[in-house]
MARSE-440943 format. One record per residue: residue number from 1; x, y, z of N, C-alpha, C in turn. Coordinates in pm, whole numbers, padded with zeros to 5 digits. Example, Ala and Ser with C-alpha at 12.3 -4.5 7.8 and 13.67 -1.06 7.14 Angstrom:
BEGIN
[rec 1,[01319,-00569,00780],[01230,-00450,00780],[01320,-00330,00780]]
[rec 2,[01285,-00225,00708],[01367,-00106,00714],[01290,00003,00787]]
This chain:
BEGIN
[rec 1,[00082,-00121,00000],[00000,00000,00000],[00086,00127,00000]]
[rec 2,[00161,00130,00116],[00245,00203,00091],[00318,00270,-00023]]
[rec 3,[00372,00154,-00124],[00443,00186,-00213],[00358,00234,-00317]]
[rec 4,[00204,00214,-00325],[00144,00246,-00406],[00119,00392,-00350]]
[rec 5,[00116,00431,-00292],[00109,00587,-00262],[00213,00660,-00288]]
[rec 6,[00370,00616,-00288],[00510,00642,-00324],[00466,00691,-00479]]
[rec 7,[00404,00590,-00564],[00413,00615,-00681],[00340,00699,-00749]]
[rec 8,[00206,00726,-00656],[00134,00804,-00664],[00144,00924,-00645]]
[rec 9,[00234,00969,-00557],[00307,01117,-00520],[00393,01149,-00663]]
[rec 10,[00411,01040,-00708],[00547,01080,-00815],[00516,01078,-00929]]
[rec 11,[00367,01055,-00950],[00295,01091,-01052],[00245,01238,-01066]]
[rec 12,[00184,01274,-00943],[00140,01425,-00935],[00224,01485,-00926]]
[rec 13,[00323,01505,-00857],[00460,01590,-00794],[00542,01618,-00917]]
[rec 14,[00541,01556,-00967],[00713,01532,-01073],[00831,01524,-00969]]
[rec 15,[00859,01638,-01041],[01040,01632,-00930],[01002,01806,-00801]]
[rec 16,[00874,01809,-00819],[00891,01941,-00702],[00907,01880,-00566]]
[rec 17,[00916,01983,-00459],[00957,01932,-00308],[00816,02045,-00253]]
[rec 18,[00750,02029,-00133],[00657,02083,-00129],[00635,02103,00008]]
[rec 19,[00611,02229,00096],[00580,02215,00211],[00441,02217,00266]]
[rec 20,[00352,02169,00290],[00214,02125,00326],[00223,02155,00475]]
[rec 21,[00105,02277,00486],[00068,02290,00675],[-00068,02304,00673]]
[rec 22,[-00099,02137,00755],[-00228,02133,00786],[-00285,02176,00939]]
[rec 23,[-00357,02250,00930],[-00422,02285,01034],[-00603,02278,01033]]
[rec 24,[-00668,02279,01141],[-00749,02287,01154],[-00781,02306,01306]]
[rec 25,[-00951,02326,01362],[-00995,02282,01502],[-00942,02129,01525]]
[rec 26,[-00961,02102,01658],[-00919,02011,01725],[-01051,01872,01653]]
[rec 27,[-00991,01738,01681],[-01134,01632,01632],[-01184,01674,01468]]
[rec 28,[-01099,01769,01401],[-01154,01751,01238],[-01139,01654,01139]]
[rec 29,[-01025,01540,01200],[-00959,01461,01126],[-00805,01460,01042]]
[rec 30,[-00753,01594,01109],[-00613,01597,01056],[-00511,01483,01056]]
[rec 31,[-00541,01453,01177],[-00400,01321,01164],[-00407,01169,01100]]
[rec 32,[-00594,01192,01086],[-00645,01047,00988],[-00584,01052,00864]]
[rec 33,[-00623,01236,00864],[-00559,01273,00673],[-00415,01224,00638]]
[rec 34,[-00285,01229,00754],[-00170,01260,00706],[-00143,01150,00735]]
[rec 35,[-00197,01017,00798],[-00143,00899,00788],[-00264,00789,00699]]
[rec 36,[-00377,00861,00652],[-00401,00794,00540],[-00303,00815,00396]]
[rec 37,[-00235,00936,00392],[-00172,00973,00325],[-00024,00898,00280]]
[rec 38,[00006,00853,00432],[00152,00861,00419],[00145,00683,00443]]
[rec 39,[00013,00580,00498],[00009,00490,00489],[-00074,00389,00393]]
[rec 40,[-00216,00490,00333],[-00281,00455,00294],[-00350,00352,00359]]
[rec 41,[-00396,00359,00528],[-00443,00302,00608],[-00533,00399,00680]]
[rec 42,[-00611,00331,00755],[-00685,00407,00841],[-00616,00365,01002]]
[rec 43,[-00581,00442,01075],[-00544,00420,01209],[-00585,00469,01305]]
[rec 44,[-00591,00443,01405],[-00657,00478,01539],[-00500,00588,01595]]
[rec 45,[-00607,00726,01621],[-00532,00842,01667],[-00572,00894,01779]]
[rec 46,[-00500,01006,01850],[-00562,01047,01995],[-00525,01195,01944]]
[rec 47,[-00604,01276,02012],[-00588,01450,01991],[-00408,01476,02018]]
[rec 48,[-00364,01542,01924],[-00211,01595,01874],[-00201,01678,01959]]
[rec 49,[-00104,01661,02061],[-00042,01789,02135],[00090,01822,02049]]
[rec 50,[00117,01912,01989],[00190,01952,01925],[00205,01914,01767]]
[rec 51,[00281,01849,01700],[00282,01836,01595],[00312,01662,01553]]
[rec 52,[00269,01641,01391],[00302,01538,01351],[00362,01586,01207]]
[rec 53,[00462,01540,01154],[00541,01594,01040],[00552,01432,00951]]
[rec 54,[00492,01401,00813],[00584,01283,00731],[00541,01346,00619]]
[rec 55,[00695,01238,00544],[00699,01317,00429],[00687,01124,00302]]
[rec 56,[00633,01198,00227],[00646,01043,00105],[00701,01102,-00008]]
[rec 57,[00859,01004,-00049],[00959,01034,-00114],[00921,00934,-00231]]
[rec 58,[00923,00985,-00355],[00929,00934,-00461],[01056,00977,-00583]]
[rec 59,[01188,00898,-00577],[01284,00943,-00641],[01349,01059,-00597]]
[rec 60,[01343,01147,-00645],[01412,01267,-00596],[01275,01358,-00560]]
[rec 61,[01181,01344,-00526],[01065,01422,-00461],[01012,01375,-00318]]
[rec 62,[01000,01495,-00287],[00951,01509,-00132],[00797,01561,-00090]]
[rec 63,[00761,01529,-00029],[00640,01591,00001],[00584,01604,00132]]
[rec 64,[00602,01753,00188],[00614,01712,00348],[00504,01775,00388]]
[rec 65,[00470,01709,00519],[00315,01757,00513],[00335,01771,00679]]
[rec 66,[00287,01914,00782],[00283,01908,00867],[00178,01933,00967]]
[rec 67,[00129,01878,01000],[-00020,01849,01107],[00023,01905,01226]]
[rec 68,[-00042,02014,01292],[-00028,02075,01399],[-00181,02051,01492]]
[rec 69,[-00150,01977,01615],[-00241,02026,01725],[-00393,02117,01679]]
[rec 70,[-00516,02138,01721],[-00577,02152,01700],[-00681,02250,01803]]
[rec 71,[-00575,02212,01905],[-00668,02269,02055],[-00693,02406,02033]]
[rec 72,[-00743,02466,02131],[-00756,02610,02147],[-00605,02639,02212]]
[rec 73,[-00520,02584,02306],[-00425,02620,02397],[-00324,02635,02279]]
[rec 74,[-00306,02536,02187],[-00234,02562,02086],[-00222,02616,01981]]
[rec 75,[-00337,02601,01964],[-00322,02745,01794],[-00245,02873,01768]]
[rec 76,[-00225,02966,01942],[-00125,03038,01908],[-00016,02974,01887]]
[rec 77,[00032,02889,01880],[00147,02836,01855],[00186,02770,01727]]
[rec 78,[00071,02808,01624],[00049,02792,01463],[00111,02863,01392]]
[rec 79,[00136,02990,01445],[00241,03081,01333],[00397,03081,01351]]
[rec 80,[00416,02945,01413],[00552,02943,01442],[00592,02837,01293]]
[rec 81,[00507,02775,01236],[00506,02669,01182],[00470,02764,01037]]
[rec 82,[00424,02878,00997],[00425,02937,00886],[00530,02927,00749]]
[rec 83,[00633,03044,00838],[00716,03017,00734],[00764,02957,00656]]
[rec 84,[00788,02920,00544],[00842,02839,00398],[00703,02744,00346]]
[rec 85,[00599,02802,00388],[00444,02725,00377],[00437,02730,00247]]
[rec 86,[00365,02612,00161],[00320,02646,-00020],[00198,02640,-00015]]
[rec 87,[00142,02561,00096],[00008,02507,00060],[-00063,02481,00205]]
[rec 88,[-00182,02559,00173],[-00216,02541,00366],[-00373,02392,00331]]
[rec 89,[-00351,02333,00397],[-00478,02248,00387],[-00562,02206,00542]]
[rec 90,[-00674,02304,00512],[-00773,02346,00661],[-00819,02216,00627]]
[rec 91,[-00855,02159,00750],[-00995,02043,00767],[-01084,02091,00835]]
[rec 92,[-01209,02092,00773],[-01353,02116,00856],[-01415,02007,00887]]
[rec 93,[-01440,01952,01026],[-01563,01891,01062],[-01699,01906,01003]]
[rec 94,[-01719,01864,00871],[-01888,01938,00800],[-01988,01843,00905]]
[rec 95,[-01961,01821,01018],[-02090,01730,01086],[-02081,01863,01255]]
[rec 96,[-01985,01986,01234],[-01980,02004,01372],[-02029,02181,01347]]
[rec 97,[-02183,02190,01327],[-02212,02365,01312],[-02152,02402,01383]]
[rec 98,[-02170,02380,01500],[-02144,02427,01633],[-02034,02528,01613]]
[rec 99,[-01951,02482,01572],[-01816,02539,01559],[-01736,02580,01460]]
[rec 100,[-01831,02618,01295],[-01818,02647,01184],[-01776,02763,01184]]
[rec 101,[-01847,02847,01266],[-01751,02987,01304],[-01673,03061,01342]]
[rec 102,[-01614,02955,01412],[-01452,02899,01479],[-01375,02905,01412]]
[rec 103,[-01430,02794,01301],[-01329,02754,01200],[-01282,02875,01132]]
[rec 104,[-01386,02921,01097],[-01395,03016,01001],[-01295,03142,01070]]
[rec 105,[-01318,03172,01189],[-01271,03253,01233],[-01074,03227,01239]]
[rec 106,[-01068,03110,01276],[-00919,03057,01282],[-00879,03042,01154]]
[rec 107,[-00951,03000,01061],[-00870,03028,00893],[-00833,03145,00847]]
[rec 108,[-00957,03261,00884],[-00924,03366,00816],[-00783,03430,00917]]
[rec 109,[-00785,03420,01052],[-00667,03426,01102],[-00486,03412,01032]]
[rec 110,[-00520,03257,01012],[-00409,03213,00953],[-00365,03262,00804]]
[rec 111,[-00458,03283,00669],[-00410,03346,00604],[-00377,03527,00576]]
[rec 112,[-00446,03574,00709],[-00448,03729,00667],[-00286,03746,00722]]
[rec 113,[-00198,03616,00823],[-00070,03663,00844],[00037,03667,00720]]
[rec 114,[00168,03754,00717],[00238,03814,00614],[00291,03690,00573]]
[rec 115,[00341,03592,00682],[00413,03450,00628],[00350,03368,00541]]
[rec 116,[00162,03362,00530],[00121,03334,00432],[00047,03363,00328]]
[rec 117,[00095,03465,00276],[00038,03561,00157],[00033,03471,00063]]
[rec 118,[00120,03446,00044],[00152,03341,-00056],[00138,03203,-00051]]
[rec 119,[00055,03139,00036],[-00001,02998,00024],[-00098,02991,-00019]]
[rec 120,[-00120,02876,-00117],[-00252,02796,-00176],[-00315,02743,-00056]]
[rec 121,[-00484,02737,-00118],[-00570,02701,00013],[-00631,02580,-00053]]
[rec 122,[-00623,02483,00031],[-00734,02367,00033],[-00804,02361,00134]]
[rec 123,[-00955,02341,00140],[-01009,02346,00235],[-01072,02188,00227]]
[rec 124,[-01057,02068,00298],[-01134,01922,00277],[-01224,01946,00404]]
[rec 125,[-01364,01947,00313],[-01481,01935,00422],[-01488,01791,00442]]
[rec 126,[-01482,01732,00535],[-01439,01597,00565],[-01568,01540,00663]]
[rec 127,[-01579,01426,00640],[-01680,01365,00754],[-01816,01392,00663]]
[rec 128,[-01798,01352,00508],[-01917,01374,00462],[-02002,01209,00435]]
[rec 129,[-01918,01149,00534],[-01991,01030,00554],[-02099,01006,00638]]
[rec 130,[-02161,01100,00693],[-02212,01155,00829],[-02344,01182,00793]]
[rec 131,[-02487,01147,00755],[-02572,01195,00747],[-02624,01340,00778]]
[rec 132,[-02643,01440,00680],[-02683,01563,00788],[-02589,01641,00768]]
[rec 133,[-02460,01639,00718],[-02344,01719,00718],[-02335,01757,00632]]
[rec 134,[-02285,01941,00712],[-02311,02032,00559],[-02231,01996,00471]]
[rec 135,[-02230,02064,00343],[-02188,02016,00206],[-02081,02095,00186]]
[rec 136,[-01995,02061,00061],[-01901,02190,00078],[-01945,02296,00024]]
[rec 137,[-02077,02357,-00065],[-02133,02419,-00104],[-02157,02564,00068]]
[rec 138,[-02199,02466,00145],[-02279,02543,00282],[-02127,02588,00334]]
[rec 139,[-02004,02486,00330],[-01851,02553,00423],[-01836,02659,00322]]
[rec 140,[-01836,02675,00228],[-01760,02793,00152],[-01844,02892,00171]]
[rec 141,[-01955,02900,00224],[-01991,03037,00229],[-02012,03070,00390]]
[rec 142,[-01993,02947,00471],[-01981,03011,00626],[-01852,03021,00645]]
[rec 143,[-01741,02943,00585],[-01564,03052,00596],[-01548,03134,00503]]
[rec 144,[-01674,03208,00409],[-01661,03336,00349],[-01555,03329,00281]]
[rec 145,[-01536,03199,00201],[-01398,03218,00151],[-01429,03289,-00015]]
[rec 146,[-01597,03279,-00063],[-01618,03331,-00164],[-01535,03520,-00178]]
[rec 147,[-01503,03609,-00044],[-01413,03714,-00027],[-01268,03698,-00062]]
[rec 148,[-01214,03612,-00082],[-01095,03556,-00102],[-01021,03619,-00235]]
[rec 149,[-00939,03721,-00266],[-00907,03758,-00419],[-00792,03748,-00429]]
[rec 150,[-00651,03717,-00334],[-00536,03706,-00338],[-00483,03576,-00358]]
[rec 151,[-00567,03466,-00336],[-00486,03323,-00351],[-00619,03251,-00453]]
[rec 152,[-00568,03126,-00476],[-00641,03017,-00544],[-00691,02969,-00409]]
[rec 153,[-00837,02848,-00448],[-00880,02792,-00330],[-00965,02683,-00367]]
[rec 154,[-00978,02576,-00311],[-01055,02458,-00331],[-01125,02455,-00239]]
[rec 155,[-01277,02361,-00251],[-01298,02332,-00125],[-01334,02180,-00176]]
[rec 156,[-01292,02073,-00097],[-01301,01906,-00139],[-01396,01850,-00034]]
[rec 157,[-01532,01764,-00066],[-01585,01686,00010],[-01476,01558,00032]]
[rec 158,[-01433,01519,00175],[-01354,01427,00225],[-01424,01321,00310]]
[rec 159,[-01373,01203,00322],[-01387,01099,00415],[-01255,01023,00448]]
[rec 160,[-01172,01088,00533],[-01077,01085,00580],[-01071,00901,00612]]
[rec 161,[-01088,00866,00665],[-01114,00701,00728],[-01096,00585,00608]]
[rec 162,[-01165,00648,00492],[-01155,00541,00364],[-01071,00615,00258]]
[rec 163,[-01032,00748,00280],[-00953,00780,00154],[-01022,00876,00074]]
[rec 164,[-01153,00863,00036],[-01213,00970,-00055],[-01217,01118,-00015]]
[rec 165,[-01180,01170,-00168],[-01134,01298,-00144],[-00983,01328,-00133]]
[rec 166,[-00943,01256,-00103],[-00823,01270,-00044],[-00712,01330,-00105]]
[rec 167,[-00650,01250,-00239],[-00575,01204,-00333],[-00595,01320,-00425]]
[rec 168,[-00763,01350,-00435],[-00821,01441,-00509],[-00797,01579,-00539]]
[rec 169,[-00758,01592,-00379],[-00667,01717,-00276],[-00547,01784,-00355]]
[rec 170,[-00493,01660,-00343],[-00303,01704,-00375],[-00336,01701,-00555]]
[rec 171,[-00399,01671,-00631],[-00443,01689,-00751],[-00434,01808,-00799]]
[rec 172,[-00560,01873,-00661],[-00612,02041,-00711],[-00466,02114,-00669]]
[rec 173,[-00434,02067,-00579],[-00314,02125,-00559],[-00187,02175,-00637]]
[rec 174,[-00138,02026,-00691],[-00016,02045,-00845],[-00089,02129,-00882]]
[rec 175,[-00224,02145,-00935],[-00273,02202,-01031],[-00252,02313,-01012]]
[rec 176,[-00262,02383,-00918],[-00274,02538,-00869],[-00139,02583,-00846]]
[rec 177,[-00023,02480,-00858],[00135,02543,-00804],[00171,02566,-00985]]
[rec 178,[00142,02437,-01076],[00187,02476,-01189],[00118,02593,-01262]]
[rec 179,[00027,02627,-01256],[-00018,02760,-01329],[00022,02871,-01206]]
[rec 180,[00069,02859,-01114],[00058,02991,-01054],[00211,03028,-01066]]
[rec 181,[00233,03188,-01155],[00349,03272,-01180],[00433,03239,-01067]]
[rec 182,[00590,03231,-01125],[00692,03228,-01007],[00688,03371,-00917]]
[rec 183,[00734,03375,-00863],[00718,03538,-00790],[00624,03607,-00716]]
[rec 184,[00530,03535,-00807],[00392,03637,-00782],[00286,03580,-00798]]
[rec 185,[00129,03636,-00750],[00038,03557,-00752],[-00056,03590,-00882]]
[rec 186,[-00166,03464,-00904],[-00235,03469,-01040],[-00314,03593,-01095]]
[rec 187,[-00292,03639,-01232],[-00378,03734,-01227],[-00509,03730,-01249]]
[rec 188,[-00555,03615,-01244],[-00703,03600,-01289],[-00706,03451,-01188]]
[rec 189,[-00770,03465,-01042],[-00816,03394,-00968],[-00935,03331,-01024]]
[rec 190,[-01016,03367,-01103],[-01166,03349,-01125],[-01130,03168,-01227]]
[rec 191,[-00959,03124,-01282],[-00976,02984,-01304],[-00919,02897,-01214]]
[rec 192,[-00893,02941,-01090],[-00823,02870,-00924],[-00915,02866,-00870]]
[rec 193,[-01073,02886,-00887],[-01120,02862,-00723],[-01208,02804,-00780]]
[rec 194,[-01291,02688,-00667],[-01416,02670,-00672],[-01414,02542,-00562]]
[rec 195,[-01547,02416,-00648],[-01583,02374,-00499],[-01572,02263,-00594]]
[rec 196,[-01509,02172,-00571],[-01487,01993,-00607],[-01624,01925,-00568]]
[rec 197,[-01680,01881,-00647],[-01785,01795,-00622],[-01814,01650,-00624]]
[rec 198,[-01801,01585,-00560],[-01785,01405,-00589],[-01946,01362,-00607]]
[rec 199,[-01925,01315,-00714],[-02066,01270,-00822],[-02177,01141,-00723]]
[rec 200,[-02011,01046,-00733],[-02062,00943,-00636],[-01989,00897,-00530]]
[rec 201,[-02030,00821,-00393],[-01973,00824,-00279],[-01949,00699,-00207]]
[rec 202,[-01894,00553,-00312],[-01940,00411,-00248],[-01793,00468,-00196]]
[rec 203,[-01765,00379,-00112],[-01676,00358,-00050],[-01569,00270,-00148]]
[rec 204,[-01412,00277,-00080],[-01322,00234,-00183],[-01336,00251,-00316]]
[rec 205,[-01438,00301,-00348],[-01421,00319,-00532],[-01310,00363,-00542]]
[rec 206,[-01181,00422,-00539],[-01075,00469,-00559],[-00964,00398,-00574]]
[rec 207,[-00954,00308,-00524],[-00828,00232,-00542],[-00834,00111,-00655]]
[rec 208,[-00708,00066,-00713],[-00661,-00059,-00803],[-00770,-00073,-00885]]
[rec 209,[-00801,00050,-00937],[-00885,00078,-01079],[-00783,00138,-01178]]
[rec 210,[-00765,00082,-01320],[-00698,00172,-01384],[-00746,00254,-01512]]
[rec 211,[-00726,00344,-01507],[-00831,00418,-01603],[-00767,00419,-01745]]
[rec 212,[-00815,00419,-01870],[-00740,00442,-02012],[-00770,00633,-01946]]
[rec 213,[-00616,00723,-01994],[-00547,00817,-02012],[-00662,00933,-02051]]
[rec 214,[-00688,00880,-02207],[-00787,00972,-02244],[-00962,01008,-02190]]
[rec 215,[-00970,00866,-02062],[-01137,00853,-02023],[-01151,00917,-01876]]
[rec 216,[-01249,01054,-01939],[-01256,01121,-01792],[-01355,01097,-01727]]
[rec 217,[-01308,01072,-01589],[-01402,00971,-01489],[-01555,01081,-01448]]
[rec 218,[-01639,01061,-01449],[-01718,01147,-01406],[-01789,01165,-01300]]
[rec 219,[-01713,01047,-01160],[-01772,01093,-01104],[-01706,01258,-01016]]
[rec 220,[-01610,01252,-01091],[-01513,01396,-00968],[-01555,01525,-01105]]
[rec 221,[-01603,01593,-01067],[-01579,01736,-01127],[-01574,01852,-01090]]
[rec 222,[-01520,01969,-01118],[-01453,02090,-01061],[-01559,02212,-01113]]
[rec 223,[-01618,02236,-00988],[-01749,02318,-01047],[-01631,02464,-01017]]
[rec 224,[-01639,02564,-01103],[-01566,02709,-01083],[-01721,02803,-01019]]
[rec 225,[-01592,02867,-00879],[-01702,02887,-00802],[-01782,03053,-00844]]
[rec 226,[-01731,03142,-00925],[-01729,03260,-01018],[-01808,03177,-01157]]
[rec 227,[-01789,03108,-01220],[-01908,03096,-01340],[-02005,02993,-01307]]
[rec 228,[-01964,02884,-01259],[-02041,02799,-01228],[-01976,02652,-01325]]
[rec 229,[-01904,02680,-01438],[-01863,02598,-01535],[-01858,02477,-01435]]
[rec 230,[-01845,02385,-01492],[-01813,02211,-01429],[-01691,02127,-01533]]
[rec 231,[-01566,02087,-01487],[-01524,02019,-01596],[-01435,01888,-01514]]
[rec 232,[-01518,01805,-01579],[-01517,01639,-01526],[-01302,01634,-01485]]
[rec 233,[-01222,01561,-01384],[-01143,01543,-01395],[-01099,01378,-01424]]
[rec 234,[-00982,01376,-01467],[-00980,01266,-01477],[-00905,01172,-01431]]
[rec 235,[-00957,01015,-01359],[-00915,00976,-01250],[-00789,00984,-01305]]
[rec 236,[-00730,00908,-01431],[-00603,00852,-01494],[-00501,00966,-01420]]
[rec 237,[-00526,01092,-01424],[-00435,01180,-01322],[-00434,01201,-01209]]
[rec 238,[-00522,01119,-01172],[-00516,01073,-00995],[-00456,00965,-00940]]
[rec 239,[-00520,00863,-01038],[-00486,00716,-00965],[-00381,00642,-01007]]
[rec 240,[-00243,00544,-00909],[-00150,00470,-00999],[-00267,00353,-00968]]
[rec 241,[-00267,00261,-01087],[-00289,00127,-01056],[-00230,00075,-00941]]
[rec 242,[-00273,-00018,-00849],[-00233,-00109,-00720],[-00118,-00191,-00746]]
């Protein structure tokens, strides 16, 4: 399993090196994310006092991804972990209202600081296995990220536990590092943002399927959150065969 995720990084990645800081509230599922990631397992975790850091090396590529704590006691202790950031990836609890404005409130925190002007946003509304849980349609407009005009931004329905969504993530991601100018940021945000929509939701559909190159899978497509356009992606640039 493992190695099939090795190869899978080194399909999306090429030869870049990448620094990934995930944050979120506490109980969103961050540390399911970074060791489904880095094991392609589901494991039994306990709330992160401080940090968890792995990285999956494919050839000469790196990909490091760092999960910080979640508590309230710790979050000031989130902008220590800023600097050299490319890519920030929030997790929302979409099963926890309660605390949507939290979230919201602690994201917009984290990008209005100077260290990350310049990070790409993923947002994985996660736990959409949950009957009842908002959609990512309902998170993007209670973290107001539709205000957003300086960076690119996704928002991905996730199910951290089995994988979906997941993979889908670091997808939108390449996508948004290779079109975005060295130096400087995009001048036309309006083809970086929107809201990933997953068509259909069995479980494991994702793995040791191999797709022909040219056949785009339909159930993932990238609705743009400014026109509304939809354009199907395709798994073959997601998935290695098992």
């Amino acid at each position: 399993m493992g190695g099939s995720v090795s190869k899978l990084m080194g399909k999306i990645f090429g030869s870049k090196e990448m620094r990934i800081l995930m944050l979120g509230l506490d109980a969103a599922g961050k540390t399911t994310i970074l060791y489904k990631l880095k094991l392609n397992q589901d494991v039994t975790t306990i709330p992160t006092v401080g940090f968890n850091v792995e990285s999956v090396t494919y050839k000469n590529v790196k990909f490091n991804v760092w999960d910080v704590g979640g508590q309230d006691k710790i979050r000031p202790l989130w902008r220590h972990y800023y600097s050299g950031t490319q890519g920030l990836i929030f997790v929302v609890d979409s099963n926890d209202r309660s605390r949507i404005k939290e979230a919201q409130s602690e994201l917009h925190k984290i990008i209005s600081d100077r260290e990350m002007k310049d990070a790409l946003l993923l947002v994985f509304a996660n736990k959409q296995d949950i009957p009842g849980c908002m959609q990512p349609e309902e998170i993007t407009s209670e973290l107001k990220l539709n205000s957003l005009s300086d960076r690119p931004w996704n928002v991905l329905p996730s199910v951290a536990t089995d994988g979906r969504g997941i993979f889908e993530g670091l997808y939108r991601v390449n996508d948004q590092v290779r079109y975005k100018p060295v130096g400087g940021r995009e001048s036309n945000t309006s083809e970086s943002v929107g809201v990933i929509k997953q068509v259909i939701t069995e479980p494991g559909s994702l793995t040791g399927r191999q797709v022909q190159a040219s056949q785009a899978d339909p159930r993932y497509e990238v609705e743009n959150s400014n026109t509304g356009k939809r354009t199907a992606i395709k798994e073959s640039n997601i998935l290695e065969p098992a």
